[in-house]
PAVEXTI-6504 format. One line per field, with one value per residue: residue number from 1; residue in one letter; x, z, y of N, C-alpha, C in turn. Coordinates in Angstrom, 2 decimals. Atoms other than C-alpha are relative to their C-alpha. Last residue first. Layout:
BEGIN
num = c(NUM, ...);
residuo = c(a, ...);
n.X = c(X, ...);
n.Z = c(Z, ...);
n.Y = c(Y, ...);
ca.X = c(X, ...);
ca.Z = c(Z, ...);
ca.Y = c(Y, ...);
c.X = c(X, ...);
c.Z = c(Z, ...);
c.Y = c(Y, ...);
***
This chain:
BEGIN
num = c(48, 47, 46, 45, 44, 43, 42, 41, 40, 39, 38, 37, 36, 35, 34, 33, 32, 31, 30, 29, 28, 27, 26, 25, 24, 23, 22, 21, 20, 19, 18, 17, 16, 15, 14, 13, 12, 11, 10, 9, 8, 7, 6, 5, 4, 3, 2, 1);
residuo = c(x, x, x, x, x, x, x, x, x, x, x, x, x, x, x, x, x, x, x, x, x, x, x, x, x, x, x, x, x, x, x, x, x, x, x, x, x, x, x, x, x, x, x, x, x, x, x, x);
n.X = c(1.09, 0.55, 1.08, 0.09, -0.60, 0.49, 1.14, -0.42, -0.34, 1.09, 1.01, -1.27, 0.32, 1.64, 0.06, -0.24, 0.81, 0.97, -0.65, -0.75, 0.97, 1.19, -0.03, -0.80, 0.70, -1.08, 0.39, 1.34, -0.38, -0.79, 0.95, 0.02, -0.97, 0.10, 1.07, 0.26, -0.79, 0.25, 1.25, -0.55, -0.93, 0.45, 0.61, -1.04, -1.79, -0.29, -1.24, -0.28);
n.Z = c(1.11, -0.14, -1.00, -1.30, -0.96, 0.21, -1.16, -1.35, -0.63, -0.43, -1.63, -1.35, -0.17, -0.70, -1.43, -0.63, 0.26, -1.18, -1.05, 0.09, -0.77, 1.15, 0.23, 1.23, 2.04, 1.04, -0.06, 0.35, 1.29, 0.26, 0.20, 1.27, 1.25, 0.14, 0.85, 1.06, 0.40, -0.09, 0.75, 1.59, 0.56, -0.17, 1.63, 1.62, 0.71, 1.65, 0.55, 1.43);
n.Y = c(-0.30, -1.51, 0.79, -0.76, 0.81, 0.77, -0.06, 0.07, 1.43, 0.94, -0.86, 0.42, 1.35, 0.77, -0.27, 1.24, 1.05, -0.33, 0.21, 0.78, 0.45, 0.59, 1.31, 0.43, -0.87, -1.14, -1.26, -0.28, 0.16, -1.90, -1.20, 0.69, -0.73, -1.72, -0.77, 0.47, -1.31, -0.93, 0.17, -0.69, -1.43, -0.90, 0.56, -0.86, 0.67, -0.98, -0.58, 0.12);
ca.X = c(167.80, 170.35, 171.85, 175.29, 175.37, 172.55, 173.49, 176.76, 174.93, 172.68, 175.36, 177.87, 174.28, 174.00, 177.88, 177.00, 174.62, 176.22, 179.41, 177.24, 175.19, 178.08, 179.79, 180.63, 178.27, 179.63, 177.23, 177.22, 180.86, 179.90, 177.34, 180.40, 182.21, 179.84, 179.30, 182.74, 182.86, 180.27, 181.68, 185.10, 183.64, 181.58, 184.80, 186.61, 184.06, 181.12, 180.42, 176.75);
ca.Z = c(82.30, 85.15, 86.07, 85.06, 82.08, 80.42, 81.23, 79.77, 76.70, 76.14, 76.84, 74.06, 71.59, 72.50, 71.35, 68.07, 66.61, 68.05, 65.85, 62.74, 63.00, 62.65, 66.11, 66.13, 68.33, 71.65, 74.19, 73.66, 74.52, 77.79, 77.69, 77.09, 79.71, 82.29, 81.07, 81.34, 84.83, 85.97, 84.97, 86.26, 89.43, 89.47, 88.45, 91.03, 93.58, 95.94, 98.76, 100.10);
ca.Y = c(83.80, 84.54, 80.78, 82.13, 79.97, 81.52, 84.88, 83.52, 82.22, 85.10, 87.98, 85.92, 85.63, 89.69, 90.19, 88.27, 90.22, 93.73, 92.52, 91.81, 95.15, 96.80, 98.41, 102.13, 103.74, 101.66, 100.42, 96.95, 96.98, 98.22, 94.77, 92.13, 94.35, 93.76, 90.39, 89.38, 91.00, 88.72, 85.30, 86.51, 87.19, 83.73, 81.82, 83.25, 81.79, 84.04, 81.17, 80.92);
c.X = c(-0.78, -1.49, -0.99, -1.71, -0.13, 0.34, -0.42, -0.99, 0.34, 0.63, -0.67, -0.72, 1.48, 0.12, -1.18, 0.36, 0.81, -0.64, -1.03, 0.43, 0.35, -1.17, -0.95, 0.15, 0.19, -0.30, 0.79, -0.06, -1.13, 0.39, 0.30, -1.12, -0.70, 0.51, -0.12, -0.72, 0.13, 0.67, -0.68, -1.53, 0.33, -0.29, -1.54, -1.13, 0.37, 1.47, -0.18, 1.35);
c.Z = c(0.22, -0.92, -0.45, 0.70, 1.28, 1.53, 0.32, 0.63, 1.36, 0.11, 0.09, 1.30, 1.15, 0.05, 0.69, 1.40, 0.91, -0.05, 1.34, 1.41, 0.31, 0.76, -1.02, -0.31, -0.87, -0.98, -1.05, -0.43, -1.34, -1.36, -0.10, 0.13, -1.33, -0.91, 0.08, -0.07, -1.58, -0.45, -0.48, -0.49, -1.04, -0.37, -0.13, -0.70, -0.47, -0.87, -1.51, -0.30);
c.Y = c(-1.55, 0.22, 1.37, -0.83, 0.22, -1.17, -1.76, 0.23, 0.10, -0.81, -1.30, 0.57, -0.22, -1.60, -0.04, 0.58, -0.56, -1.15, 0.44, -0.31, -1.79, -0.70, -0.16, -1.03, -0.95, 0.01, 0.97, 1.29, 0.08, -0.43, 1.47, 1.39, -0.56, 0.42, 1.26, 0.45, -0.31, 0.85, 1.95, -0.42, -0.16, 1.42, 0.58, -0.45, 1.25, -0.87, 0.72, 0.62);
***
């Protein structure tokens, strides 16, 4: 099984879309829509 680019950046997107998760200071607005950008790429990724 080959690892692509497109893979890696998949994955590092969501790491960062979920550290962004993690920060105090987001409304409830910008935590709404950073979960529906987790559930599409998980989506895409094959993960959910």
């Amino acid at each position: 099984m080959k690892y692509t680019c497109s893979e890696y950046r998949a994955e590092m997107m969501l790491l960062g879309l979920e550290r962004r998760l993690q920060s105090e200071n987001l409304s409830e607005k910008e935590k709404a829509e950073i979960l529906a950008e987790i559930r599409k790429l998980k989506e895409e990724m094959g993960l959910d």
